[in-house]
PQR file with spaces between the fields and no chain letter, atoms N, CA, C, O and H, PARSE charges and radii, in Angstrom:
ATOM       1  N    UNK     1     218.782  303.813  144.258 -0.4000 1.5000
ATOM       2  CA   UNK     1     219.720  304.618  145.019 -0.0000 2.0000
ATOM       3  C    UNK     1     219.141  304.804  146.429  0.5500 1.7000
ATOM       4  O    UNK     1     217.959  305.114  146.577 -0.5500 1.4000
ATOM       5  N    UNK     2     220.099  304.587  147.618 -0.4000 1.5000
ATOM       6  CA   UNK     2     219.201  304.717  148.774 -0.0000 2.0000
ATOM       7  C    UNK     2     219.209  306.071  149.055  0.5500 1.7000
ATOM       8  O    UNK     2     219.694  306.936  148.325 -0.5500 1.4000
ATOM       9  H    UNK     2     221.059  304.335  147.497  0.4000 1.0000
ATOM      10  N    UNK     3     218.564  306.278  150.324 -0.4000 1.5000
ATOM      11  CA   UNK     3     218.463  308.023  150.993 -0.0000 2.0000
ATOM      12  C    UNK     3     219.280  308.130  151.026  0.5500 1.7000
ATOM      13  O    UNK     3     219.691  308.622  149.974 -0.5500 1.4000
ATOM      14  H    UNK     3     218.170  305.576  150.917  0.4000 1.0000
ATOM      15  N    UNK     4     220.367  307.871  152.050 -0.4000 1.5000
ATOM      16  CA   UNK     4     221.686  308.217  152.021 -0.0000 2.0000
ATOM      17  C    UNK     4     222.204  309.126  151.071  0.5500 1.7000
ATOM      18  O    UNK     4     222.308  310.352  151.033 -0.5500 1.4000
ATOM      19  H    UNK     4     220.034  307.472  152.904  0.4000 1.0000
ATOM      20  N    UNK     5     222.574  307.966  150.126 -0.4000 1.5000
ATOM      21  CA   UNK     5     223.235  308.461  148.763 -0.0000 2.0000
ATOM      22  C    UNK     5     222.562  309.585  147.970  0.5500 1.7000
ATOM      23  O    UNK     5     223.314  310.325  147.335 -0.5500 1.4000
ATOM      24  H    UNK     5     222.489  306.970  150.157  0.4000 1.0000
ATOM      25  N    UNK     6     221.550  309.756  147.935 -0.4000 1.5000
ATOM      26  CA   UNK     6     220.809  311.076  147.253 -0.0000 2.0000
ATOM      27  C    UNK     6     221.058  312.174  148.577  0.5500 1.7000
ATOM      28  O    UNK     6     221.512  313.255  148.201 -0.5500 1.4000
ATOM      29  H    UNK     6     220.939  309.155  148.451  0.4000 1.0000
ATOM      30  N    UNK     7     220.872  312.078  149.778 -0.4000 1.5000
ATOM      31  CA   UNK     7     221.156  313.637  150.522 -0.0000 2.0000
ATOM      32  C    UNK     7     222.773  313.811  150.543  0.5500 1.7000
ATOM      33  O    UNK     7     223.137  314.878  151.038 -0.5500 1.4000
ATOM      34  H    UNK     7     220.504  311.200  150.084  0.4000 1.0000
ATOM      35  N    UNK     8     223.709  313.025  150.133 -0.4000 1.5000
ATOM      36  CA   UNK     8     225.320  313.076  149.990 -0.0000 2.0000
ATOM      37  C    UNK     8     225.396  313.817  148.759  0.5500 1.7000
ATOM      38  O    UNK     8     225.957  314.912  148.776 -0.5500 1.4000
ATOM      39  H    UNK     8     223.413  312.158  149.731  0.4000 1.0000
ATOM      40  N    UNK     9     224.792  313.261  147.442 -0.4000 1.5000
ATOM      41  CA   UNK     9     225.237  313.768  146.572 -0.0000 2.0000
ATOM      42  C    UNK     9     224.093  315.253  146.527  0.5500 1.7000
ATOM      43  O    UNK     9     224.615  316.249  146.026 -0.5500 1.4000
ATOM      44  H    UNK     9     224.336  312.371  147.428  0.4000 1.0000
ATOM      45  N    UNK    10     223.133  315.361  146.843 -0.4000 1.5000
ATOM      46  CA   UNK    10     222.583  317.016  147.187 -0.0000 2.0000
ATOM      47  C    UNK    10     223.584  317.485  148.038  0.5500 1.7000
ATOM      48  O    UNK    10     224.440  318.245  147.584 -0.5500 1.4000
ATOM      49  H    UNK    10     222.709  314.552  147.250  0.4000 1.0000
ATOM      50  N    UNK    11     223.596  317.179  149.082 -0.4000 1.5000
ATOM      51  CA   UNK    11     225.003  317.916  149.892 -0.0000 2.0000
ATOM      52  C    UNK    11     226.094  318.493  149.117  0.5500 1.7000
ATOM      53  O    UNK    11     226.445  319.598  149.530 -0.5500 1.4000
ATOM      54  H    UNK    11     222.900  316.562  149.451  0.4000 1.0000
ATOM      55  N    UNK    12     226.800  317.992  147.984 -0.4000 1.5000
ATOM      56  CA   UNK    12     227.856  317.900  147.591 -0.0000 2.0000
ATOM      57  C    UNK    12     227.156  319.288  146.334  0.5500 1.7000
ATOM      58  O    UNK    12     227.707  320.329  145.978 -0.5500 1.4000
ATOM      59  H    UNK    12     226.514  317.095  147.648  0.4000 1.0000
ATOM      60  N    UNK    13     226.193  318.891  146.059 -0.4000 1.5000
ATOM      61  CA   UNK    13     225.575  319.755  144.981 -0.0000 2.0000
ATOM      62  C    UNK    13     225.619  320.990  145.269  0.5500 1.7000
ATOM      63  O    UNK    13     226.149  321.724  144.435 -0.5500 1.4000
ATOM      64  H    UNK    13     225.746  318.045  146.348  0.4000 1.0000
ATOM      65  N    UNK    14     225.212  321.445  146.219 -0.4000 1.5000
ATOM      66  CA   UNK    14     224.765  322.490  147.239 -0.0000 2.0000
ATOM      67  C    UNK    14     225.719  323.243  147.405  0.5500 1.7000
ATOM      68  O    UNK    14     225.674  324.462  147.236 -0.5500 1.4000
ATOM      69  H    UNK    14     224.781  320.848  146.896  0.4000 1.0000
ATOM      70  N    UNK    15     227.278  322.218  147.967 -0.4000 1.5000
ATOM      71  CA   UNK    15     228.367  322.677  148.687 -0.0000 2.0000
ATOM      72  C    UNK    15     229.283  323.532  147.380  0.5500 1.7000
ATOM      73  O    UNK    15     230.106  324.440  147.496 -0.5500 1.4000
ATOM      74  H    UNK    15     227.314  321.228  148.105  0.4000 1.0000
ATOM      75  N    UNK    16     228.654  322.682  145.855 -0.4000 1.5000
ATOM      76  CA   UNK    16     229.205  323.635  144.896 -0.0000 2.0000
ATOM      77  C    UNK    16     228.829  324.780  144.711  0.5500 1.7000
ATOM      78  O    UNK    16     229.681  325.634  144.952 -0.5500 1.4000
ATOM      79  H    UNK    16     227.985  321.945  145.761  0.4000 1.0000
ATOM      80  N    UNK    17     227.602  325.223  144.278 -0.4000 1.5000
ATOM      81  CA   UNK    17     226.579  325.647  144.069 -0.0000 2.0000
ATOM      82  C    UNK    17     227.535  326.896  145.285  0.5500 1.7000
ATOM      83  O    UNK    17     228.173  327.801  144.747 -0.5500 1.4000
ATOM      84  H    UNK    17     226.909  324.528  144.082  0.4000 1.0000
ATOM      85  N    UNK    18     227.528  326.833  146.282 -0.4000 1.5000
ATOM      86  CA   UNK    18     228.123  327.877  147.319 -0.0000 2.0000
ATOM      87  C    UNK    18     229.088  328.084  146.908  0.5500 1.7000
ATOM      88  O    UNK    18     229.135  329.283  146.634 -0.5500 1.4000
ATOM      89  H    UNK    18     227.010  326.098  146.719  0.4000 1.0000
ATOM      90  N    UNK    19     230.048  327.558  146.656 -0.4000 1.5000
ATOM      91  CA   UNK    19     231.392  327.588  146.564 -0.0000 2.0000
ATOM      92  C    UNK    19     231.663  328.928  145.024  0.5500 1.7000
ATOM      93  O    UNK    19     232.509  329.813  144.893 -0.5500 1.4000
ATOM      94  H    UNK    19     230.010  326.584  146.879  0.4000 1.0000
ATOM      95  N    UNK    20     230.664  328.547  144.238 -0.4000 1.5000
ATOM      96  CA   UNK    20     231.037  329.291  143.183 -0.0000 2.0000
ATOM      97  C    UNK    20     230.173  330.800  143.623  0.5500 1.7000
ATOM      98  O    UNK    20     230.713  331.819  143.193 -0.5500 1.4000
ATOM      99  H    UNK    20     229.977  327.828  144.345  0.4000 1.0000
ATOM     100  N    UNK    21     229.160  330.953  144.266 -0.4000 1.5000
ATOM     101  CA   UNK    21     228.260  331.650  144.370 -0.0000 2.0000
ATOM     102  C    UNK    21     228.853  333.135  145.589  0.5500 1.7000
ATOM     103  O    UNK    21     228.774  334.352  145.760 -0.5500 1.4000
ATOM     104  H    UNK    21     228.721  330.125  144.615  0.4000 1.0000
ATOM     105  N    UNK    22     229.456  331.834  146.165 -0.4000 1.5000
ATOM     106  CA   UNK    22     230.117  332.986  147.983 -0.0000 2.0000
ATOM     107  C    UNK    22     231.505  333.514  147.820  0.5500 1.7000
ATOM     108  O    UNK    22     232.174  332.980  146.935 -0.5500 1.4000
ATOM     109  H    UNK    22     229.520  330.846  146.027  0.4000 1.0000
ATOM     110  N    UNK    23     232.076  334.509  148.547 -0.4000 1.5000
ATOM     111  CA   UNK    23     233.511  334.581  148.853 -0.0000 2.0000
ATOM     112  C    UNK    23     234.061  333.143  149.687  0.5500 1.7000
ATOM     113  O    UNK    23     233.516  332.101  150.049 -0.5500 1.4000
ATOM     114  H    UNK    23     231.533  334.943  149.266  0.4000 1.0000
ATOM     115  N    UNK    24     234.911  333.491  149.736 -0.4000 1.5000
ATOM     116  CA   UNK    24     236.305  332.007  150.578 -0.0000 2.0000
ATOM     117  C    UNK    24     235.537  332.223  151.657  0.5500 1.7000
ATOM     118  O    UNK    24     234.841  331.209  151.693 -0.5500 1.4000
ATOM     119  H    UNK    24     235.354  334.338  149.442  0.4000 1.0000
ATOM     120  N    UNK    25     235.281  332.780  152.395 -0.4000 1.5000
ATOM     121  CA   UNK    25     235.312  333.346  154.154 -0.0000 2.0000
ATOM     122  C    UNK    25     233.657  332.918  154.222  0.5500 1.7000
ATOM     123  O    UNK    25     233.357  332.312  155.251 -0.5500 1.4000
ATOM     124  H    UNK    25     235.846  333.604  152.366  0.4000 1.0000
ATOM     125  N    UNK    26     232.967  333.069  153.617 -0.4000 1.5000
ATOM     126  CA   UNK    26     231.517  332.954  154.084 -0.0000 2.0000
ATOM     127  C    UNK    26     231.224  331.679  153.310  0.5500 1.7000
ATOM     128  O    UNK    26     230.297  331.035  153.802 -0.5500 1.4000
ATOM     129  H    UNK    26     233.211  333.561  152.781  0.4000 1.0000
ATOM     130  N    UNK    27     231.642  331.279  152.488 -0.4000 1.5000
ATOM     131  CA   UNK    27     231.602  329.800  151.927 -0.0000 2.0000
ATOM     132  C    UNK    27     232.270  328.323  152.990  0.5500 1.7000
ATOM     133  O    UNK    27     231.916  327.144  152.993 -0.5500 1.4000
ATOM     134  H    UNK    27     232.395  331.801  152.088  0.4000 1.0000
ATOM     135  N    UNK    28     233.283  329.007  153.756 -0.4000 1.5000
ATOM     136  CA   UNK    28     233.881  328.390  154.774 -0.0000 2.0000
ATOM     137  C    UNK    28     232.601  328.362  155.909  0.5500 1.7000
ATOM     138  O    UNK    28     232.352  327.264  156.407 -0.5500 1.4000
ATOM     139  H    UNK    28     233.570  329.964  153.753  0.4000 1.0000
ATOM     140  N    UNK    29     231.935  329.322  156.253 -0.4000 1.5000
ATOM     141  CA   UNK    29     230.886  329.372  157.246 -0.0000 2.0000
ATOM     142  C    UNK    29     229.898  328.777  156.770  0.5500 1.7000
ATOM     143  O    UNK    29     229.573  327.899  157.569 -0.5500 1.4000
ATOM     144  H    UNK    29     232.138  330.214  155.848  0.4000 1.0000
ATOM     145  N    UNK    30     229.106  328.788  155.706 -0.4000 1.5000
ATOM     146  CA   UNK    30     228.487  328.219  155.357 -0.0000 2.0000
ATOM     147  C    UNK    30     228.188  326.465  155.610  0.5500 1.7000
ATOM     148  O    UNK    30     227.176  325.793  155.812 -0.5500 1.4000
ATOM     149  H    UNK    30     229.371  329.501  155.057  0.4000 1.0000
ATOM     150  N    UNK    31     229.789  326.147  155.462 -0.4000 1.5000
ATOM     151  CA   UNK    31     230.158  324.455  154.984 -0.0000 2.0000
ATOM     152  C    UNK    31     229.720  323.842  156.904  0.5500 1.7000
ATOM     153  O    UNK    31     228.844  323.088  157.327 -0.5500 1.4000
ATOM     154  H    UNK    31     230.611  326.693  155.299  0.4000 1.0000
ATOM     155  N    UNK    32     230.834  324.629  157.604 -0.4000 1.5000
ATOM     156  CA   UNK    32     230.846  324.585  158.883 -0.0000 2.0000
ATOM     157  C    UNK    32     229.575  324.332  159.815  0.5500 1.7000
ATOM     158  O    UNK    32     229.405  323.422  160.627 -0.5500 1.4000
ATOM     159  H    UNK    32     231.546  325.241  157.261  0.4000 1.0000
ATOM     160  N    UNK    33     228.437  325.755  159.356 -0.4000 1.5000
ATOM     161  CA   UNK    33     227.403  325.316  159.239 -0.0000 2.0000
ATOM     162  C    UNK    33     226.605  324.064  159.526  0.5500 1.7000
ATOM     163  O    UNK    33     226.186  323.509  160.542 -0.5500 1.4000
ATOM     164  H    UNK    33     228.575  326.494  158.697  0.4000 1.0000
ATOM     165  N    UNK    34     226.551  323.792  157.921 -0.4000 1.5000
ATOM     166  CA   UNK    34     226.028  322.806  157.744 -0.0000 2.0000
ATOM     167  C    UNK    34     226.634  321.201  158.356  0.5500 1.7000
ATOM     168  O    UNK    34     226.094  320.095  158.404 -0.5500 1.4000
ATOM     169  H    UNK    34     226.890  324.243  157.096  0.4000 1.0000
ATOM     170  N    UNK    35     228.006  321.699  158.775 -0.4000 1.5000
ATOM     171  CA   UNK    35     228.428  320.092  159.638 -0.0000 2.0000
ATOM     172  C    UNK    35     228.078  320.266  160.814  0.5500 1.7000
ATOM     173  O    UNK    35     227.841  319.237  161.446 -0.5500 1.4000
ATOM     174  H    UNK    35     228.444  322.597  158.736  0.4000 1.0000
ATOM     175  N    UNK    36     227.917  321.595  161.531 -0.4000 1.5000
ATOM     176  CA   UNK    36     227.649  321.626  163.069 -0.0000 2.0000
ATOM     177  C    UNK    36     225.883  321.128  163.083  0.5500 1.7000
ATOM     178  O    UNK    36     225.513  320.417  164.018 -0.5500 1.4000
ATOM     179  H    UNK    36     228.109  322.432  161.017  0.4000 1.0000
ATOM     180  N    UNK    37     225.072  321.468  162.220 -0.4000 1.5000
ATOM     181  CA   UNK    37     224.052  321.233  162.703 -0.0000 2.0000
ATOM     182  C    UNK    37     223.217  319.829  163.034  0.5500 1.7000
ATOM     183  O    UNK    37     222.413  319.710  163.959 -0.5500 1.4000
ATOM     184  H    UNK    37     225.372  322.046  161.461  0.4000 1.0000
ATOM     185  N    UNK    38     223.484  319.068  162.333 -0.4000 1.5000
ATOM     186  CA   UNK    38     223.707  317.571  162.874 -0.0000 2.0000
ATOM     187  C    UNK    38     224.329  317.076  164.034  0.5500 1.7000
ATOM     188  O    UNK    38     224.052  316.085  164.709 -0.5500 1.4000
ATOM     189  H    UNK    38     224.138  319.165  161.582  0.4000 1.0000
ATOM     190  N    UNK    39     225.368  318.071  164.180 -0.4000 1.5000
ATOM     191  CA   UNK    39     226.074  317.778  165.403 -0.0000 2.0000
ATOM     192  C    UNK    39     225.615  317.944  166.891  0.5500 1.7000
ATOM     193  O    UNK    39     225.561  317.307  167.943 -0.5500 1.4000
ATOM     194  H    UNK    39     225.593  318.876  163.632  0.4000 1.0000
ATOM     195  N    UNK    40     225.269  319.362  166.282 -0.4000 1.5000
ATOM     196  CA   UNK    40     224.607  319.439  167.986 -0.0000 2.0000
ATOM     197  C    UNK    40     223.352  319.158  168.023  0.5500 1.7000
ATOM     198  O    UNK    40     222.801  319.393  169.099 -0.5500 1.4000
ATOM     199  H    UNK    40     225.313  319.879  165.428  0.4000 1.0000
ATOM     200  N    UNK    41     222.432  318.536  166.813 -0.4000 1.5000
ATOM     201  CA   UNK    41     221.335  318.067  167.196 -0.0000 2.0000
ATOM     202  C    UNK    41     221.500  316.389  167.641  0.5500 1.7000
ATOM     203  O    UNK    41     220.564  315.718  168.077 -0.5500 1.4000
ATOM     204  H    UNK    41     222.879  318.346  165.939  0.4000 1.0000
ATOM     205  N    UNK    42     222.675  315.963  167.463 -0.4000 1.5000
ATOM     206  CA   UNK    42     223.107  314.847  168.486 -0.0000 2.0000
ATOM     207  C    UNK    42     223.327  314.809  169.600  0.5500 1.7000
ATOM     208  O    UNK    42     222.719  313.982  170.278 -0.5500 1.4000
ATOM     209  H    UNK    42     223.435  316.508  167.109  0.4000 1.0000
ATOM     210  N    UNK    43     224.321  315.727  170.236 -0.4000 1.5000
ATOM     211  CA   UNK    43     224.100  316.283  171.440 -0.0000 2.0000
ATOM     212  C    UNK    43     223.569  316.805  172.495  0.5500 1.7000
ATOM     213  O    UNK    43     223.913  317.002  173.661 -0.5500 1.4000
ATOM     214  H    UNK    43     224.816  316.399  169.685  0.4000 1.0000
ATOM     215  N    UNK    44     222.377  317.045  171.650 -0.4000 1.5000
ATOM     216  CA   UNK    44     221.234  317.310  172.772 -0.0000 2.0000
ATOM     217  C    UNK    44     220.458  316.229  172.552  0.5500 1.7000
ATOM     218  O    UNK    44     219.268  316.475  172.745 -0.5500 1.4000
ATOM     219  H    UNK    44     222.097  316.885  170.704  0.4000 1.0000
ATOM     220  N    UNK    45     220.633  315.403  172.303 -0.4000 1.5000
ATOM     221  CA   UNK    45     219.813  313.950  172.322 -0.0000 2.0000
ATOM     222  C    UNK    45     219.960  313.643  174.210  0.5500 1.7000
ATOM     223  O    UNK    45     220.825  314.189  174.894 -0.5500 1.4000
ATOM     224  H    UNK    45     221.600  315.203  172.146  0.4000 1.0000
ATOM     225  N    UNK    46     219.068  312.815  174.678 -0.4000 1.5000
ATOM     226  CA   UNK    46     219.221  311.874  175.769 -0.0000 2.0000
ATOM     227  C    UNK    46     220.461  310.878  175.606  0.5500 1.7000
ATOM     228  O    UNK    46     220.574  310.257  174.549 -0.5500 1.4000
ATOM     229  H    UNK    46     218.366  312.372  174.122  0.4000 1.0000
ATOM     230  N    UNK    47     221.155  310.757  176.373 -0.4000 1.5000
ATOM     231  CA   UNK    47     222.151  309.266  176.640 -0.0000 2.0000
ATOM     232  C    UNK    47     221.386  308.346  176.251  0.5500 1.7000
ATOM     233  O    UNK    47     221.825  307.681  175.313 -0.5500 1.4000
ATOM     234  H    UNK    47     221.063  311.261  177.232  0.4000 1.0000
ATOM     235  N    UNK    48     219.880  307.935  176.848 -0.4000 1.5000
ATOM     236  CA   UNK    48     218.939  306.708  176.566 -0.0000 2.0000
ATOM     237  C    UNK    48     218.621  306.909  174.850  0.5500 1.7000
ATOM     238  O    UNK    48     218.606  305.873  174.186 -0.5500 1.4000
ATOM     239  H    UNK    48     219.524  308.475  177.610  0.4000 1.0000
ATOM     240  N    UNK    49     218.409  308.024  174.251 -0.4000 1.5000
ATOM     241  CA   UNK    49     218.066  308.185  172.928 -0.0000 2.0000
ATOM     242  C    UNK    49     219.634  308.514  172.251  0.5500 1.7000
ATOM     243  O    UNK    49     219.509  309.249  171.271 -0.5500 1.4000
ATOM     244  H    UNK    49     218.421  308.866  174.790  0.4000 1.0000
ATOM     245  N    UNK    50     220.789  308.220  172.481 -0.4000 1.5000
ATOM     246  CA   UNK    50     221.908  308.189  171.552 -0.0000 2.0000
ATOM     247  C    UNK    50     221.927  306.884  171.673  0.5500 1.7000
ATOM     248  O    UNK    50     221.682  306.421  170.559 -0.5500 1.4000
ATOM     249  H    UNK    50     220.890  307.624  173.277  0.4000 1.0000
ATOM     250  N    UNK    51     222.084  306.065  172.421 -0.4000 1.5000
ATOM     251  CA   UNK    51     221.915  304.360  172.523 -0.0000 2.0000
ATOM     252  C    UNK    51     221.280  303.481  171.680  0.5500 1.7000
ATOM     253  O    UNK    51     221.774  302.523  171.084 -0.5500 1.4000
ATOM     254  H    UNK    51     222.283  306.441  173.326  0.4000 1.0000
ATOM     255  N    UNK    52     219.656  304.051  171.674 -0.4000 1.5000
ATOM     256  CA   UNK    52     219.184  303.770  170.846 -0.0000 2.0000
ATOM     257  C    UNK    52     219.287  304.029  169.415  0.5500 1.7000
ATOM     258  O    UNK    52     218.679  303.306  168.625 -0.5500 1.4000
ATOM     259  H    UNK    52     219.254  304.829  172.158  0.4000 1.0000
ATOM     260  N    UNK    53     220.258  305.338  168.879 -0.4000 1.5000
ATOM     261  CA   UNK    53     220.346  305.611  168.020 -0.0000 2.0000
ATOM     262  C    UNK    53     221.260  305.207  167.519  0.5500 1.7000
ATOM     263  O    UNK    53     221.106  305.211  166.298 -0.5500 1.4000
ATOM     264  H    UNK    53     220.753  305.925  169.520  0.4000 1.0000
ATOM     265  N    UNK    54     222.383  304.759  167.884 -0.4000 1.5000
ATOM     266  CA   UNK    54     223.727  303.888  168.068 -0.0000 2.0000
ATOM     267  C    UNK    54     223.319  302.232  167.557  0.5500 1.7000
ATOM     268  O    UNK    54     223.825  301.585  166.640 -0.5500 1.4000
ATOM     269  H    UNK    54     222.508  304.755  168.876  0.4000 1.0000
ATOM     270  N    UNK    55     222.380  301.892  168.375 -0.4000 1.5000
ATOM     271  CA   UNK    55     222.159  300.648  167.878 -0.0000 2.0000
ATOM     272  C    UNK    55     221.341  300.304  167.281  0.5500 1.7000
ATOM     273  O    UNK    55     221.266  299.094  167.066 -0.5500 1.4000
ATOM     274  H    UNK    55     221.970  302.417  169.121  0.4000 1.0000
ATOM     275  N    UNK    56     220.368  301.177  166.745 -0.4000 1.5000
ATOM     276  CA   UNK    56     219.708  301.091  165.207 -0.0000 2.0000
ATOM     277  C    UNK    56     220.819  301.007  164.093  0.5500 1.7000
ATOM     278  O    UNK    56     221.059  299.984  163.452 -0.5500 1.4000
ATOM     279  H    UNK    56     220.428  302.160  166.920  0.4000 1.0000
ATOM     280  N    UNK    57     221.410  302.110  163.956 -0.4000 1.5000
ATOM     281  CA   UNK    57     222.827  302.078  163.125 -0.0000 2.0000
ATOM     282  C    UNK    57     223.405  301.128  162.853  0.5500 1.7000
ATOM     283  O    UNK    57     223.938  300.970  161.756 -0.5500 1.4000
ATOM     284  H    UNK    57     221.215  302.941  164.477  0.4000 1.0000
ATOM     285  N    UNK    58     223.433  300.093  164.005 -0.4000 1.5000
ATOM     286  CA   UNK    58     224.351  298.978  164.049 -0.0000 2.0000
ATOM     287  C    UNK    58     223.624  298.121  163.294  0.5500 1.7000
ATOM     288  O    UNK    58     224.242  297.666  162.331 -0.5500 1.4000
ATOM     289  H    UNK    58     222.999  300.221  164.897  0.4000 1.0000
ATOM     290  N    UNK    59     222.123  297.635  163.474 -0.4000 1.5000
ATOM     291  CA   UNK    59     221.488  297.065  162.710 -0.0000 2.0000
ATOM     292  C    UNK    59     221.393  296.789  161.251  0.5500 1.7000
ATOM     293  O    UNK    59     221.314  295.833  160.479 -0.5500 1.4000
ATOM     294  H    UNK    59     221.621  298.005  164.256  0.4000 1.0000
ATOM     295  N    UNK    60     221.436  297.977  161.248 -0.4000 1.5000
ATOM     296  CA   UNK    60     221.417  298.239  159.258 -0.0000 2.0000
ATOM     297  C    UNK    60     222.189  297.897  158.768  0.5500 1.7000
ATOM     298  O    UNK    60     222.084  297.273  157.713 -0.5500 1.4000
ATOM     299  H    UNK    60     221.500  298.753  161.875  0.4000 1.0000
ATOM     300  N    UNK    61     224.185  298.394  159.813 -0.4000 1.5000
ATOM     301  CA   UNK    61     225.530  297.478  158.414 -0.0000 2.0000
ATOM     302  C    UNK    61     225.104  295.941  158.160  0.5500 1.7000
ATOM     303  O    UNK    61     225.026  295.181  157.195 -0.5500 1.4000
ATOM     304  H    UNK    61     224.270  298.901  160.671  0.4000 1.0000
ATOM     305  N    UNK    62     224.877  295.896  159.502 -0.4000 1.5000
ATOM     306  CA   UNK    62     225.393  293.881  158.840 -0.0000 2.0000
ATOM     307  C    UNK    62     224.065  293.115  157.830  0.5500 1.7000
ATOM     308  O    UNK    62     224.208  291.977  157.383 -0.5500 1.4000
ATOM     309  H    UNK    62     224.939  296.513  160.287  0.4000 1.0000
């Protein structure tokens, strides 16, 4: 199984695991959360270091 696929399906584990554990409203923050923070740790990347990170990516499909 690659990395990928094991931090997707922990993700997914997790996202239950909350879901049964939280109210609607803070289970929603929670999820949100966890998608923004990847996000803006892309965003504060360099232009020269998203490029590079862009075309590593590219490497790996084919």
């Amino acid at each position: 199984m690659s990395r990928g696929t094991m931090y997707v399906i922990g993700g997914v584990a997790v996202a239950i695991l909350l879901y049964v554990m939280l109210p609607g409203w803070l289970f929603t923050l929670a999820v949100l959360g966890l998608i923004a923070v990847p996000v803006v740790g892309y965003f504060m990347l360099d232009p020269s270091q998203r490029r590079k990170l862009r075309s590593q990516s590219r490497k790996r499909l084919g």
